[in-house]
OpenMM code with the backbone's topology and positions (N, CA, C; nanometers):
from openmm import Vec3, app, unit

residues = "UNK UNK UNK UNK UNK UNK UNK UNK UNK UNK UNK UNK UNK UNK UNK UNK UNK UNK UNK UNK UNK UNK UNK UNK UNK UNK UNK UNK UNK UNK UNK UNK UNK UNK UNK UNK UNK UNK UNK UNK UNK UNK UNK UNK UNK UNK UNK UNK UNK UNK UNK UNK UNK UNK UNK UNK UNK UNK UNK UNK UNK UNK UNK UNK UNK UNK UNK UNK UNK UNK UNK UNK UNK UNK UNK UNK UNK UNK UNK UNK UNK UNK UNK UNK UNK UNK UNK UNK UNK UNK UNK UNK UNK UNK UNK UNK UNK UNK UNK UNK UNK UNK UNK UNK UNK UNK UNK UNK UNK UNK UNK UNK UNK UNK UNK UNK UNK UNK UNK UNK UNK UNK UNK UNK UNK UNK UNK UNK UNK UNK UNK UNK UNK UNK UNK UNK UNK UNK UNK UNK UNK UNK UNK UNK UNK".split()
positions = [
    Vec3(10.7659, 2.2521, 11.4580),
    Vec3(10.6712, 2.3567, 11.4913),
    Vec3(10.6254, 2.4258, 11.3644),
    Vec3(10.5173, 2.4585, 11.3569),
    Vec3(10.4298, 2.5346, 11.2521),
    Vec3(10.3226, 2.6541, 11.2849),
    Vec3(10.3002, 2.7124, 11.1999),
    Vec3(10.1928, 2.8029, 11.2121),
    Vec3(10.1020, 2.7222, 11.1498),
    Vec3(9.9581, 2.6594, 11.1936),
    Vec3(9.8303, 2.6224, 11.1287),
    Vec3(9.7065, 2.7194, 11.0975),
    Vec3(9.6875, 2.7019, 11.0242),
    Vec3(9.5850, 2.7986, 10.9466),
    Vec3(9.4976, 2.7124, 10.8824),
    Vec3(9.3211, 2.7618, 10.8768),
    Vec3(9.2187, 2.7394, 10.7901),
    Vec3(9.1765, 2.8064, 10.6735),
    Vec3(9.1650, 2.7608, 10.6219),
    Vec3(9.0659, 2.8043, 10.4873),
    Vec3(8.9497, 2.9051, 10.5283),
    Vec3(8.9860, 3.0252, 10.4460),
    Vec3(8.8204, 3.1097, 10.4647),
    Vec3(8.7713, 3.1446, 10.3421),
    Vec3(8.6758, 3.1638, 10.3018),
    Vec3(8.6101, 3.2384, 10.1947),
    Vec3(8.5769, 3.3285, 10.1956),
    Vec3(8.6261, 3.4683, 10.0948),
    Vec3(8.5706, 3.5967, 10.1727),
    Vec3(8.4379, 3.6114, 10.0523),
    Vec3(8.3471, 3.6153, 10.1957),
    Vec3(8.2169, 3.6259, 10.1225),
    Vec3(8.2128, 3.7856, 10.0777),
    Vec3(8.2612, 3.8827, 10.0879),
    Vec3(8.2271, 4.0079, 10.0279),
    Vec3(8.1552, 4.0264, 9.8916),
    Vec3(8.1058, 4.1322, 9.8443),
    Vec3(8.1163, 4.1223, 9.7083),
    Vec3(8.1756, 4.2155, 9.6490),
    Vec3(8.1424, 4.2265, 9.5142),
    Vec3(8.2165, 4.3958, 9.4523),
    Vec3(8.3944, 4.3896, 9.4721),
    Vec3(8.4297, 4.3155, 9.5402),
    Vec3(8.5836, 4.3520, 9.5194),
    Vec3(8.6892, 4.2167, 9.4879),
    Vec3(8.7853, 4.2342, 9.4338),
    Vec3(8.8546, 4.1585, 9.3867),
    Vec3(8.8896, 4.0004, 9.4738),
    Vec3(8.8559, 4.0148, 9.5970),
    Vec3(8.8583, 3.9060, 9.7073),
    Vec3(8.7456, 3.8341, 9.6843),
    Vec3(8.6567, 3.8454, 9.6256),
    Vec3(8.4790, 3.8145, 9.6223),
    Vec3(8.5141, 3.6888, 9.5910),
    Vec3(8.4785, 3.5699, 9.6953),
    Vec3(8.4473, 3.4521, 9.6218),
    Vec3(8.6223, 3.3627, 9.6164),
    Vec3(8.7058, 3.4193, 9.6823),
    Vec3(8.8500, 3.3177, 9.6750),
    Vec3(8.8779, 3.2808, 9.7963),
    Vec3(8.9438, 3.2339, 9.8071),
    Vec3(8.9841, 3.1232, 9.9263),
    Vec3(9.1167, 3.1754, 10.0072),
    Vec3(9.1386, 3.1782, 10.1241),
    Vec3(9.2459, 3.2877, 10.2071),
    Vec3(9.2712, 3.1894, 10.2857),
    Vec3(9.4026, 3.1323, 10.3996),
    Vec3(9.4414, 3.1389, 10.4690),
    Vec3(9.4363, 3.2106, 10.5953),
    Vec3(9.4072, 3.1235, 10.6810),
    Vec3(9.3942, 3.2434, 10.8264),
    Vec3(9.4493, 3.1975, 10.9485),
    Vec3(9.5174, 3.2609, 11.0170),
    Vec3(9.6467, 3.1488, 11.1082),
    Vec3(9.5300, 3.1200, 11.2386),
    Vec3(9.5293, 3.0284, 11.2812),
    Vec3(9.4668, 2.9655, 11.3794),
    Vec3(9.5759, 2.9203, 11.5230),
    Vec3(9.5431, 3.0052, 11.6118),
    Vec3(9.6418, 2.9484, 11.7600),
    Vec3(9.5704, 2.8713, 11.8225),
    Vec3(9.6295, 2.7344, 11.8379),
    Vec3(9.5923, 2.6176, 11.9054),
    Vec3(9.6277, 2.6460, 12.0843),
    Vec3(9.6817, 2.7176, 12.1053),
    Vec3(9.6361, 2.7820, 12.2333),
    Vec3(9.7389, 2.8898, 12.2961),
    Vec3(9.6914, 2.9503, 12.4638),
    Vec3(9.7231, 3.0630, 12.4770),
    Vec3(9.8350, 3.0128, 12.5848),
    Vec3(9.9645, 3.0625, 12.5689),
    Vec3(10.0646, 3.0700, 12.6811),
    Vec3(10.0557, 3.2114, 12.7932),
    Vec3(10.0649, 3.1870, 12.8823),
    Vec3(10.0239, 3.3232, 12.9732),
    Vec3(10.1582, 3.3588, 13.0621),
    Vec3(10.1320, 3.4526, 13.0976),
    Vec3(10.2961, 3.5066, 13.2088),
    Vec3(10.3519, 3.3845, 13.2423),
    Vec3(10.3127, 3.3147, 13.3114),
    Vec3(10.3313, 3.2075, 13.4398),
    Vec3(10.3683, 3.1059, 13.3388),
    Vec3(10.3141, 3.0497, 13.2492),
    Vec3(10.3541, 2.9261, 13.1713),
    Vec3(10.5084, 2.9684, 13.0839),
    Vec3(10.5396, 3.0854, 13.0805),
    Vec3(10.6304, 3.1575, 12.9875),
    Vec3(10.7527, 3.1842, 13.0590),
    Vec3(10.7165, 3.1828, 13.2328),
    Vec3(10.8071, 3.2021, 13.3354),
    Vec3(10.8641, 3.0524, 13.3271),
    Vec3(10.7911, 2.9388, 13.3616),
    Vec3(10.8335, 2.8059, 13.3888),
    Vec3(10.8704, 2.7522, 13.2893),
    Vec3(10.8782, 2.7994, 13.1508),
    Vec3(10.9712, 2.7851, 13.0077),
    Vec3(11.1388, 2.8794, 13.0434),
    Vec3(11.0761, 2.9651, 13.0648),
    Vec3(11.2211, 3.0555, 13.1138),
    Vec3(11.3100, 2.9954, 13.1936),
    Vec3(11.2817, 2.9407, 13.2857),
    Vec3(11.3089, 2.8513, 13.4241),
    Vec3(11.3932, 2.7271, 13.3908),
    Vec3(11.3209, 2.6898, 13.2964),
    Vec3(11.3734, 2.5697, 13.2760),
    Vec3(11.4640, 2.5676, 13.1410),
    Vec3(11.4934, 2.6708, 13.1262),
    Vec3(11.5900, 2.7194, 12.9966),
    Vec3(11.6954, 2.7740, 13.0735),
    Vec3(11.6920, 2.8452, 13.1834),
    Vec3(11.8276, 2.9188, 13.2248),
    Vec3(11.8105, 2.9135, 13.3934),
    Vec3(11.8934, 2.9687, 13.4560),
    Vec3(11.9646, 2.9457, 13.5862),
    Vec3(11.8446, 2.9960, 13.7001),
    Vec3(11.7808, 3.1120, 13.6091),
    Vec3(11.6778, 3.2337, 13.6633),
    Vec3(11.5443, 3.1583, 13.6984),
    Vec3(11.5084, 3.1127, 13.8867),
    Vec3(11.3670, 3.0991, 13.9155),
    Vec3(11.2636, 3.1507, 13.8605),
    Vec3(11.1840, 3.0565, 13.8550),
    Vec3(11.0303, 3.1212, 13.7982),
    Vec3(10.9917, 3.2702, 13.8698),
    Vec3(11.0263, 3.2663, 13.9727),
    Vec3(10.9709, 3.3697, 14.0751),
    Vec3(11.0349, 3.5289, 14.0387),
    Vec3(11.1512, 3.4952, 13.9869),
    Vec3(11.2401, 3.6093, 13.9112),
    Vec3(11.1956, 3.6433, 13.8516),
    Vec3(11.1533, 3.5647, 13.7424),
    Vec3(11.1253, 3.5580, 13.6381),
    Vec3(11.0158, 3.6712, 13.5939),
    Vec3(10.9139, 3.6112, 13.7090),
    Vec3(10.7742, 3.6890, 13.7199),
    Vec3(10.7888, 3.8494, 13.7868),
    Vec3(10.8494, 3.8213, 13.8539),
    Vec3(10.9008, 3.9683, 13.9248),
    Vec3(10.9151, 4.0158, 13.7853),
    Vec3(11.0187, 4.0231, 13.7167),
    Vec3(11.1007, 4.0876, 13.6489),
    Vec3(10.9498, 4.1412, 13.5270),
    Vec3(10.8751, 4.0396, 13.4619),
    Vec3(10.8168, 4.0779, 13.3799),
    Vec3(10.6666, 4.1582, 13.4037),
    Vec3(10.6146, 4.1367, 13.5567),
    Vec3(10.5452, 4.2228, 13.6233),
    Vec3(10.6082, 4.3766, 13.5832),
    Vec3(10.7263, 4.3965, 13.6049),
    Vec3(10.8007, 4.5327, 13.6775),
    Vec3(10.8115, 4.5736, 13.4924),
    Vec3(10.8511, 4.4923, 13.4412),
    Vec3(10.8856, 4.5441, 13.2869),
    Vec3(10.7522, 4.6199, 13.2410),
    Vec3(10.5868, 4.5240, 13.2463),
    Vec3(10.4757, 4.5601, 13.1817),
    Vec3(10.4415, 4.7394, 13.2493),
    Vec3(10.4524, 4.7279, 13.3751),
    Vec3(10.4344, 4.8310, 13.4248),
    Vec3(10.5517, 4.9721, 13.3694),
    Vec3(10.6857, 4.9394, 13.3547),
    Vec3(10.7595, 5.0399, 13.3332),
    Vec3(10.7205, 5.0641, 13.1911),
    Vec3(10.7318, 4.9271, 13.1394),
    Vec3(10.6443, 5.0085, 12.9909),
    Vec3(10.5332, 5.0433, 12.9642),
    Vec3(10.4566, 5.0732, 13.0164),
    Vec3(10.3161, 5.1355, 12.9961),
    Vec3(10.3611, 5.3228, 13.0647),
    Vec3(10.4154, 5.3414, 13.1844),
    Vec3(10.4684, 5.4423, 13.1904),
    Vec3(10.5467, 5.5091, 13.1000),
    Vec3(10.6584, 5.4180, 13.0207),
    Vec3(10.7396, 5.5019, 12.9287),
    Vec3(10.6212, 5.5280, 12.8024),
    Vec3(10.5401, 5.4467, 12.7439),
    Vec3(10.4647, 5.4585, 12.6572),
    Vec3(10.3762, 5.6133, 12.6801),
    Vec3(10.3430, 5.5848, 12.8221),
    Vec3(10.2443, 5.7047, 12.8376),
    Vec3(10.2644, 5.8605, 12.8238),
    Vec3(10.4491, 5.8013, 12.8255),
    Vec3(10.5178, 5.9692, 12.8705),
    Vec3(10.5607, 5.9628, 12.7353),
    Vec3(10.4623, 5.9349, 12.5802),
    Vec3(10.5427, 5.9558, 12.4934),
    Vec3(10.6445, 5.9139, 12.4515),
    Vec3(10.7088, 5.7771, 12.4789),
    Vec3(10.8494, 5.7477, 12.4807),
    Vec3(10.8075, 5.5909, 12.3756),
    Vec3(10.9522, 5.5238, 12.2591),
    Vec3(10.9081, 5.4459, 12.2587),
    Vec3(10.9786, 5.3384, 12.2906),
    Vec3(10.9091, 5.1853, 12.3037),
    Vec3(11.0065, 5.1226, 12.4348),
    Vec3(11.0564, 5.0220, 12.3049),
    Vec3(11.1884, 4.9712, 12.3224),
    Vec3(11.2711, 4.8966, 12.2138),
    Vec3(11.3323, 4.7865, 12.3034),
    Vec3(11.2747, 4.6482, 12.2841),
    Vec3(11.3339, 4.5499, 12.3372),
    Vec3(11.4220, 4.4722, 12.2655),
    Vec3(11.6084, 4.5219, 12.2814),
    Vec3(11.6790, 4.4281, 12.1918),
    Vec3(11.6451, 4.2881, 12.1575),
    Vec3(11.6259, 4.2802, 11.9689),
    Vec3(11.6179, 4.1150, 12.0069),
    Vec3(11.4396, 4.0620, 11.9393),
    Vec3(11.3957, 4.1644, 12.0226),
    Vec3(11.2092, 4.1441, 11.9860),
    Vec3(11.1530, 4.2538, 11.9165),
    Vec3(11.1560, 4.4020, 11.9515),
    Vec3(11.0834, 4.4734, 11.8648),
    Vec3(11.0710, 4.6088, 11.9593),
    Vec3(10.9882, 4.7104, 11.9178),
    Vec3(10.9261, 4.8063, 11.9949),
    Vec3(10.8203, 4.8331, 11.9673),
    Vec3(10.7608, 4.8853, 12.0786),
    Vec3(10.6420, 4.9470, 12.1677),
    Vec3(10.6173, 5.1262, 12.1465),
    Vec3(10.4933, 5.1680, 12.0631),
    Vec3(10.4936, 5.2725, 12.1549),
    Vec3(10.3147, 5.2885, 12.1278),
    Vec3(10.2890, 5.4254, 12.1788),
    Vec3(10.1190, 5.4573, 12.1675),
    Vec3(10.0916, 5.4702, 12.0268),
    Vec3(9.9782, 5.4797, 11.9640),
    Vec3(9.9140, 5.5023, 11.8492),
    Vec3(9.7489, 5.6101, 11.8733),
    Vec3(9.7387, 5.7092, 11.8078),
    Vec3(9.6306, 5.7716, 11.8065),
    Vec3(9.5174, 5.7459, 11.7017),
    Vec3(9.3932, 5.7208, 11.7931),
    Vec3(9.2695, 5.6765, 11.6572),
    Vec3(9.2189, 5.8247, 11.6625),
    Vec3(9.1567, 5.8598, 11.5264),
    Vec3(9.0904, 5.9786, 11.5393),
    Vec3(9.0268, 6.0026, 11.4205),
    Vec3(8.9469, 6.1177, 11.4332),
    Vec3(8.8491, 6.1500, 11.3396),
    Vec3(8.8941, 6.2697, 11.2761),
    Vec3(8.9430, 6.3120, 11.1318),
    Vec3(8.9825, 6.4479, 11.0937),
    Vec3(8.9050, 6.5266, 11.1273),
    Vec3(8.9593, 6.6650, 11.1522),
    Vec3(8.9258, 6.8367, 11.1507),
    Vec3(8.9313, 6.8844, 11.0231),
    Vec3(8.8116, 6.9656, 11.0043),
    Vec3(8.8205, 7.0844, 10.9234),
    Vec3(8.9331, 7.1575, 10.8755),
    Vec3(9.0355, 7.2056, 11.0085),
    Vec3(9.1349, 7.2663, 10.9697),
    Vec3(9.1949, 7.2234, 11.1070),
    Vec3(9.3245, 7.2694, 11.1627),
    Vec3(9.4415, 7.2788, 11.2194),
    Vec3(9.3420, 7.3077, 11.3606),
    Vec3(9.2345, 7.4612, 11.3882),
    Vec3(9.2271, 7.5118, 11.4721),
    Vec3(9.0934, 7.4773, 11.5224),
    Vec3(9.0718, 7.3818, 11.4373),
    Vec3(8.8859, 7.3050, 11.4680),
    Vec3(8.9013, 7.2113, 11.5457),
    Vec3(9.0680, 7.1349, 11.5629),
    Vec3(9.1242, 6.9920, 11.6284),
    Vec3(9.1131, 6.9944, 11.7436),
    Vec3(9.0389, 6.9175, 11.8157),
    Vec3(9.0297, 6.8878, 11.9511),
    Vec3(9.0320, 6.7682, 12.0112),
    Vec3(9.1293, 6.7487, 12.1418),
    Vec3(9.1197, 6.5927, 12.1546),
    Vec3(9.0316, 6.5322, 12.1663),
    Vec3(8.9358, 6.6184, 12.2590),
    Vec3(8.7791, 6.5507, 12.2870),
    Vec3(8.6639, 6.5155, 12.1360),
    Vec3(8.6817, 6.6443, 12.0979),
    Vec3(8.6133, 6.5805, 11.9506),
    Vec3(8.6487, 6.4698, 11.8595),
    Vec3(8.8349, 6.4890, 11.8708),
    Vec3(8.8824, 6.4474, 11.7282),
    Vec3(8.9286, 6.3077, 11.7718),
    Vec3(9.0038, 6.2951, 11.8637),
    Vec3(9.0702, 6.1554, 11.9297),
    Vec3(8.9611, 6.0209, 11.9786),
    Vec3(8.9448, 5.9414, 11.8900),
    Vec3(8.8275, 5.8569, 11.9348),
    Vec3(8.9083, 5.7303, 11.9987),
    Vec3(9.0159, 5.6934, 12.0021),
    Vec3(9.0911, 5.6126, 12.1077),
    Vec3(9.2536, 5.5870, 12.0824),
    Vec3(9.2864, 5.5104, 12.1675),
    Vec3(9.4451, 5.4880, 12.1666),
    Vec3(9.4485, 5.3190, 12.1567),
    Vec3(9.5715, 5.3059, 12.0830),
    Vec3(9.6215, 5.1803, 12.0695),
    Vec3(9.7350, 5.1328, 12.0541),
    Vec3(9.8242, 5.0246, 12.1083),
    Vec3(9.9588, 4.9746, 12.1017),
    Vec3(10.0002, 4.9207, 12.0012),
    Vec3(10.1001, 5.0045, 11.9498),
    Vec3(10.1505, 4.9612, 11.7802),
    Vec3(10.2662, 4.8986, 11.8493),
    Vec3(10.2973, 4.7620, 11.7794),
    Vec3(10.4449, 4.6652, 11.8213),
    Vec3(10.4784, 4.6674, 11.6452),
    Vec3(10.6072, 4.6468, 11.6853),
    Vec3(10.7261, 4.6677, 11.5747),
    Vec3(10.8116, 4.5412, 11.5902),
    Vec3(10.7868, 4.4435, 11.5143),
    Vec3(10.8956, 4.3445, 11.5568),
    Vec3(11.0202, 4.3471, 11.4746),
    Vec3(11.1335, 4.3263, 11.5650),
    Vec3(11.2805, 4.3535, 11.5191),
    Vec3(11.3259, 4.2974, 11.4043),
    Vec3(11.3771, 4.3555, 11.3019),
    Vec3(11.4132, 4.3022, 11.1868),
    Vec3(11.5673, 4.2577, 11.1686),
    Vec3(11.6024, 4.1225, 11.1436),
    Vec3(11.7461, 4.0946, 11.1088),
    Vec3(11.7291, 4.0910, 10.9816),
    Vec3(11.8877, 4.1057, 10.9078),
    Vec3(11.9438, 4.0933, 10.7619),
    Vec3(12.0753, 3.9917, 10.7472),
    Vec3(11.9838, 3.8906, 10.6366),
    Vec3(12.1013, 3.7877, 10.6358),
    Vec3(12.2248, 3.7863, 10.5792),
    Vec3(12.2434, 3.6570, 10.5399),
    Vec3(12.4137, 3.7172, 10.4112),
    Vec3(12.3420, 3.7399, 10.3311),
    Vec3(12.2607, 3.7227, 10.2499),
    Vec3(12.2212, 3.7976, 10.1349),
    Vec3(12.1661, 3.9134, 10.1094),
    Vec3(12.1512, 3.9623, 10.2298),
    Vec3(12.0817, 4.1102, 10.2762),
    Vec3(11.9292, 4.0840, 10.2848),
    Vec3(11.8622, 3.9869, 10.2840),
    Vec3(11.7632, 3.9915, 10.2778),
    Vec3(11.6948, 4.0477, 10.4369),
    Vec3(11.5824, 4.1073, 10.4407),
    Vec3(11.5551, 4.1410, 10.5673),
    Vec3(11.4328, 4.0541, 10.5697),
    Vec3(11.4364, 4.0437, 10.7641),
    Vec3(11.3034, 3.9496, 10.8192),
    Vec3(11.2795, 3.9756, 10.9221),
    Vec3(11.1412, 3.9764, 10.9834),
    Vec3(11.0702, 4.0171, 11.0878),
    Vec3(11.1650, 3.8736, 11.2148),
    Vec3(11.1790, 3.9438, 11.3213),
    Vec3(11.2732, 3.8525, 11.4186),
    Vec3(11.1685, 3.6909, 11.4751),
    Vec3(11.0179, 3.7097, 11.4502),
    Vec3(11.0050, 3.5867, 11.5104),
    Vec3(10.9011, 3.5329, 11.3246),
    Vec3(10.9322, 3.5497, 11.2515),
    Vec3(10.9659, 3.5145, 11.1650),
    Vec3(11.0487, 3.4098, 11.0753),
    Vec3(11.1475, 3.3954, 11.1333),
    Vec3(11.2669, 3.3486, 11.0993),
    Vec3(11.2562, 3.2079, 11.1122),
    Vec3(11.2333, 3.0965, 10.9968),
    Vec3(11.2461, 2.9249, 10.9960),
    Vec3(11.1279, 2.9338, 11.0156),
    Vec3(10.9843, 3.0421, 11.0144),
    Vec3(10.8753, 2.9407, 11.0361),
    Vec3(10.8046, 2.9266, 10.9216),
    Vec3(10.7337, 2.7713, 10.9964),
    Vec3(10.6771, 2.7011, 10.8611),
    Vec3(10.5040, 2.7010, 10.8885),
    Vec3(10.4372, 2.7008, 10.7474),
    Vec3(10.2880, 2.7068, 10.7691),
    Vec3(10.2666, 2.5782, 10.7164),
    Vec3(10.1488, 2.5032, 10.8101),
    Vec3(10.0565, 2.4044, 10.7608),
    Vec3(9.9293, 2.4040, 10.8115),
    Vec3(9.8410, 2.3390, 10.7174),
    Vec3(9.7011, 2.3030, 10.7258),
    Vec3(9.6722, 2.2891, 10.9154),
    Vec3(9.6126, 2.3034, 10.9367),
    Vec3(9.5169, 2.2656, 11.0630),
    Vec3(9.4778, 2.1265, 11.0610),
    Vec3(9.5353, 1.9970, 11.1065),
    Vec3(9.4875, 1.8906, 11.1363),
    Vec3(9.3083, 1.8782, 11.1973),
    Vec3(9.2393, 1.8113, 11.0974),
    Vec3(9.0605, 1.7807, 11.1967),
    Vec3(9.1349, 1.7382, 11.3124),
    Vec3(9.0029, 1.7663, 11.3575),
    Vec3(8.9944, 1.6960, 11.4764),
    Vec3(8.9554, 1.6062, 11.4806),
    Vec3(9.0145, 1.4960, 11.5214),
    Vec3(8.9454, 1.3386, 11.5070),
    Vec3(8.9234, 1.2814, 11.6267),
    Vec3(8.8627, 1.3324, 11.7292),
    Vec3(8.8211, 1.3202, 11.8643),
    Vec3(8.6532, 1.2792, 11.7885),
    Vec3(8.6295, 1.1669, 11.8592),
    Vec3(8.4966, 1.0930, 11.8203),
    Vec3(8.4241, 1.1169, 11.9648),
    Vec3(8.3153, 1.1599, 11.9945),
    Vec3(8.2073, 1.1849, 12.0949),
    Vec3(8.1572, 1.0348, 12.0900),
    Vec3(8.1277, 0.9626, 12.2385),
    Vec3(8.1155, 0.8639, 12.2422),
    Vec3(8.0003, 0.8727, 12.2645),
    Vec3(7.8938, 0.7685, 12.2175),
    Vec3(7.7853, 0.7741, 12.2717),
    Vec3(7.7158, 0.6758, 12.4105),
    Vec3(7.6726, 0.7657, 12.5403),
    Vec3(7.6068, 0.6510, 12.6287),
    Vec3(7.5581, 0.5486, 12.6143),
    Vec3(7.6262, 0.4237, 12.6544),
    Vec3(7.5426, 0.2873, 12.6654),
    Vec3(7.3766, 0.2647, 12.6712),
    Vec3(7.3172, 0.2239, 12.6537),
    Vec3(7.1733, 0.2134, 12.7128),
    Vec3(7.1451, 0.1092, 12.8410),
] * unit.nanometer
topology = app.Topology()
chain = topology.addChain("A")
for resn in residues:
    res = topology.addResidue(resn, chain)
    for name in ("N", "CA", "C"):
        topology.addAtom(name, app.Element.getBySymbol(name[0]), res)
């Protein structure tokens, strides 16, 4: 297993990126609840149907704990909590949510282990490897006449 990534060029100008060549991770596709349940399933004792229950009931309890200010810590993977976008005030007593708060967003924290050498690493991190993006060598056939 790998992370694949393409080549980009950042066309900007004026800044030190102008004109070099970047890496950019590319997902060859999307796993969804249900495909993630029938991986679960077939890894441990626990029906798909559990499975789904369980992570229905989780998304929902965490969006409640998030909402009430709280932040949610899943041993193992990371934590969850809200993030505020906003626009500065003048001063302290100019701040208003309606003016100043222009939206909300979910900051994730993924769990960090430390090895024998103390080194620290992000938890899904750990053994992965990057390579090139294979072409695609799917040839479009053309109709007979």
């Amino acid at each position: 297993m790998s992370v694949f990534y393409r080549l980009h060029q950042d066309k900007s100008t004026g800044t030190k990126r102008s004109g070099k060549w970047y890496a950019r991770a590319v997902p060859t596709a999307v796993i969804n609840t249900r495909q993630l349940s029938e991986i679960i399933q077939r890894n441990c004792t626990v029906k798909r149907s559990d499975v789904m229950a369980v992570i229905e009931e989780m998304v929902e309890v965490m969006r409640d704990q998030m909402q009430d200010s709280k932040r949610v810590k899943l041993d193992g993977f990371g934590s969850f909590k809200i993030g505020i976008e906003c626009k500065g005030a003048q001063t302290a007593e100019k701040f208003t949510v309606a003016e100043n708060v222009t939206g909300l967003h979910v900051v994730f924290t993924p769990e960090r282990t430390t090895d024998s050498a103390g080194n620290r690493q992000k938890q899904f991190l750990q053994n992965c490897k990057v390579e090139e993006l294979p072409l695609n060598t799917v040839v479009k056939e053309t109709p007979e006449p």
